[in-house]
C-alpha positions in Angstrom: 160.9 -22.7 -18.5 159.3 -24.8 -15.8 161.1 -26.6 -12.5 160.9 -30.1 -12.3 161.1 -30.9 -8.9 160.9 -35.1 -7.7 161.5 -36.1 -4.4 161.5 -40.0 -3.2 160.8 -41.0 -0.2 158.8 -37.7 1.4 156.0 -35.7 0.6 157.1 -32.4 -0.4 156.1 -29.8 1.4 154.1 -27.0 -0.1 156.4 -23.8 1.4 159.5 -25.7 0.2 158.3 -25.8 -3.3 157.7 -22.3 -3.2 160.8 -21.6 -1.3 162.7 -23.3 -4.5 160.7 -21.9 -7.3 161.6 -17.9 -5.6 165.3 -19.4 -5.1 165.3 -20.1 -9.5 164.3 -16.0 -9.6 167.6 -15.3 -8.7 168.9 -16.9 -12.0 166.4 -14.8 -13.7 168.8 -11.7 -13.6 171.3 -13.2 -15.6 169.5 -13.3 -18.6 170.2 -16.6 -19.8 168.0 -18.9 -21.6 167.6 -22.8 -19.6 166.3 -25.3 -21.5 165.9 -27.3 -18.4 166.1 -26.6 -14.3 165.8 -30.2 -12.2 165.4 -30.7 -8.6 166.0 -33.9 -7.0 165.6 -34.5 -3.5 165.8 -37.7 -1.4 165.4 -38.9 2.0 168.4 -41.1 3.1 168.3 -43.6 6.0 168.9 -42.0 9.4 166.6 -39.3 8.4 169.6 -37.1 6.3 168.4 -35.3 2.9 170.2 -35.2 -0.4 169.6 -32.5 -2.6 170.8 -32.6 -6.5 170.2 -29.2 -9.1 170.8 -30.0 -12.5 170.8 -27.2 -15.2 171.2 -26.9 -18.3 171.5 -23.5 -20.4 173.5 -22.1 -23.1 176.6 -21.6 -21.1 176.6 -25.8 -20.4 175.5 -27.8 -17.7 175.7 -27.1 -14.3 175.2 -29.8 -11.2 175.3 -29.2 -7.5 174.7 -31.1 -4.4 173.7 -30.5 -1.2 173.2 -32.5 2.1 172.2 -31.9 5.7 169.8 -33.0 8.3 167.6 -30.7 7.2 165.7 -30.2 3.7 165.4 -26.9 3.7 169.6 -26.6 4.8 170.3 -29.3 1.9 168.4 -27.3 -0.9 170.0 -23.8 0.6 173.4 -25.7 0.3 172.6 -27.2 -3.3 171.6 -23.6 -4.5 174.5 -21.9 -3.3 176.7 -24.1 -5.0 175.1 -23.6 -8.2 174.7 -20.3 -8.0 178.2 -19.6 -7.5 179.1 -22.0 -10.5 176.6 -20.1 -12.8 178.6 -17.2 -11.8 181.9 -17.9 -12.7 180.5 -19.5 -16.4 179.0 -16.2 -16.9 182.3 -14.6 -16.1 184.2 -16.5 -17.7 182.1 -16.6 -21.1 182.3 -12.7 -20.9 186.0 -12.7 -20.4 186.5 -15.3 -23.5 186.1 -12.7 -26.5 187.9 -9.8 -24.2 191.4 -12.3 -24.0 191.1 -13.2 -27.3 190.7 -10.0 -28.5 194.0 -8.6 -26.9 195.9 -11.7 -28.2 194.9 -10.3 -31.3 195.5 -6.7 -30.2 199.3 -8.0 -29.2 200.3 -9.4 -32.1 199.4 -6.2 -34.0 201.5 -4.3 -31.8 204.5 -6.4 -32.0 203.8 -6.4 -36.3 203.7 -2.3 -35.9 207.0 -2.5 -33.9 208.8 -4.9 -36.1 207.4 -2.9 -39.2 209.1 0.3 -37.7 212.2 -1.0 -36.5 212.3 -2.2 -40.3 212.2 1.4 -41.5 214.6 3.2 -39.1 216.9 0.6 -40.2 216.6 1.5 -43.9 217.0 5.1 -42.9 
Protein backbone atom coordinates (compact mmCIF):
# COMPACT_ATOMS: atom_id res chain seq x y z
CA UNK A 1 0.00 0.00 0.00
CA UNK A 2 1.23 3.25 -1.42
CA UNK A 3 1.28 6.95 0.30
CA UNK A 4 -0.63 9.48 -1.25
CA UNK A 5 0.96 12.56 -0.37
CA UNK A 6 -0.69 16.23 -1.95
CA UNK A 7 0.48 19.42 -0.93
CA UNK A 8 -1.07 22.92 -2.17
CA UNK A 9 0.56 25.74 -2.32
CA UNK A 10 4.50 24.51 -2.19
CA UNK A 11 6.65 22.29 -3.98
CA UNK A 12 7.38 19.39 -1.98
CA UNK A 13 10.60 18.82 -1.10
CA UNK A 14 12.35 15.61 -2.15
CA UNK A 15 13.97 14.76 1.61
CA UNK A 16 10.53 15.39 3.17
CA UNK A 17 8.88 12.85 1.04
CA UNK A 18 11.34 10.53 2.00
CA UNK A 19 11.40 11.70 5.48
CA UNK A 20 7.40 10.67 5.43
CA UNK A 21 7.53 7.52 3.52
CA UNK A 22 10.46 6.07 6.51
CA UNK A 23 8.02 7.75 9.11
CA UNK A 24 4.86 5.07 7.58
CA UNK A 25 7.75 2.07 8.43
CA UNK A 26 7.08 2.54 11.84
CA UNK A 27 3.35 1.40 11.24
CA UNK A 28 4.89 -1.51 9.53
CA UNK A 29 5.53 -3.34 12.86
CA UNK A 30 2.11 -3.59 13.82
CA UNK A 31 1.04 -5.81 11.32
CA UNK A 32 -1.97 -4.33 10.19
CA UNK A 33 -3.36 -4.25 6.80
CA UNK A 34 -4.18 -0.23 5.38
CA UNK A 35 -6.26 0.02 2.66
CA UNK A 36 -5.23 3.63 2.40
CA UNK A 37 -2.41 6.11 4.09
CA UNK A 38 -3.09 10.04 2.88
CA UNK A 39 -0.94 13.01 3.48
CA UNK A 40 -2.11 16.36 3.06
CA UNK A 41 -0.07 19.25 3.52
CA UNK A 42 -0.81 22.98 2.97
CA UNK A 43 0.82 26.26 3.21
CA UNK A 44 -1.37 28.82 5.12
CA UNK A 45 -0.96 32.63 4.88
CA UNK A 46 1.75 34.09 7.07
CA UNK A 47 3.93 31.24 5.88
CA UNK A 48 2.41 28.52 8.82
CA UNK A 49 1.97 24.73 7.55
CA UNK A 50 -0.97 22.44 8.09
CA UNK A 51 -0.35 18.93 8.06
CA UNK A 52 -3.50 16.32 7.89
CA UNK A 53 -2.79 12.03 8.09
CA UNK A 54 -5.65 10.12 7.20
CA UNK A 55 -5.69 6.33 7.55
CA UNK A 56 -7.67 3.87 7.13
CA UNK A 57 -7.07 0.03 8.24
CA UNK A 58 -8.97 -2.73 9.65
CA UNK A 59 -9.01 -1.35 13.09
CA UNK A 60 -11.08 2.08 11.60
CA UNK A 61 -10.01 5.23 10.60
CA UNK A 62 -7.57 7.28 12.09
CA UNK A 63 -7.00 11.35 11.47
CA UNK A 64 -4.37 13.62 12.86
CA UNK A 65 -3.24 17.10 12.46
CA UNK A 66 -0.40 18.89 12.89
CA UNK A 67 0.73 22.62 12.53
CA UNK A 68 3.82 24.69 13.03
CA UNK A 69 6.02 27.12 11.27
CA UNK A 70 7.79 24.59 10.00
CA UNK A 71 6.91 21.54 7.57
CA UNK A 72 9.00 19.23 8.72
CA UNK A 73 7.69 20.21 12.78
CA UNK A 74 3.89 20.04 11.35
CA UNK A 75 4.32 16.48 9.76
CA UNK A 76 6.50 15.31 13.04
CA UNK A 77 3.50 16.73 15.07
CA UNK A 78 0.81 15.09 12.65
CA UNK A 79 2.68 11.61 13.01
CA UNK A 80 3.00 11.55 16.57
CA UNK A 81 -0.57 12.05 16.99
CA UNK A 82 -1.42 9.25 14.83
CA UNK A 83 0.90 7.07 16.01
CA UNK A 84 -0.11 7.28 19.45
CA UNK A 85 -3.91 6.87 18.31
CA UNK A 86 -2.94 3.68 16.26
CA UNK A 87 -1.62 2.59 19.52
CA UNK A 88 -4.25 2.65 21.71
CA UNK A 89 -6.85 0.92 18.80
CA UNK A 90 -4.38 -1.77 18.72
CA UNK A 91 -4.60 -1.98 22.45
CA UNK A 92 -7.72 -1.75 22.79
CA UNK A 93 -8.82 -4.24 19.97
CA UNK A 94 -6.54 -6.82 21.85
CA UNK A 95 -8.07 -6.11 25.21
CA UNK A 96 -11.75 -6.55 23.60
CA UNK A 97 -11.91 -10.50 23.45
CA UNK A 98 -9.64 -10.73 26.87
CA UNK A 99 -12.77 -8.57 28.86
CA UNK A 100 -15.23 -10.34 27.29
CA UNK A 101 -13.89 -13.47 27.86
CA UNK A 102 -13.73 -12.93 31.77
CA UNK A 103 -17.36 -11.66 31.74
CA UNK A 104 -17.96 -14.84 30.58
CA UNK A 105 -15.44 -16.56 32.90
CA UNK A 106 -17.54 -14.55 35.91
CA UNK A 107 -20.61 -15.65 35.32
CA UNK A 108 -19.52 -19.29 35.30
CA UNK A 109 -18.02 -18.80 38.63
CA UNK A 110 -20.94 -17.26 40.18
CA UNK A 111 -23.26 -20.49 38.30
CA UNK A 112 -20.58 -22.95 40.08
CA UNK A 113 -21.08 -21.08 43.48
CA UNK A 114 -24.80 -20.93 43.27
CA UNK A 115 -24.85 -24.63 42.02
CA UNK A 116 -22.85 -25.60 45.32
CA UNK A 117 -24.45 -23.56 47.73
CA UNK A 118 -27.52 -25.49 46.18
CA UNK A 119 -26.12 -28.89 47.24
CA UNK A 120 -24.82 -28.10 50.80
CA UNK A 121 -28.21 -26.91 51.36
CA UNK A 122 -29.83 -30.26 50.36
CA UNK A 123 -27.27 -31.97 52.54
Amino acid sequence: MGIKITARGFELPDYLEQHIKEAFFKFDKFKIAFQSKDVFMKLEEGRKFTVEIATKSNLGKIDATGEANELIDAFNEAFNEAFYRLERQIIKHKEKPQAHLSEKAQKEKENLIKEEAETLAKL
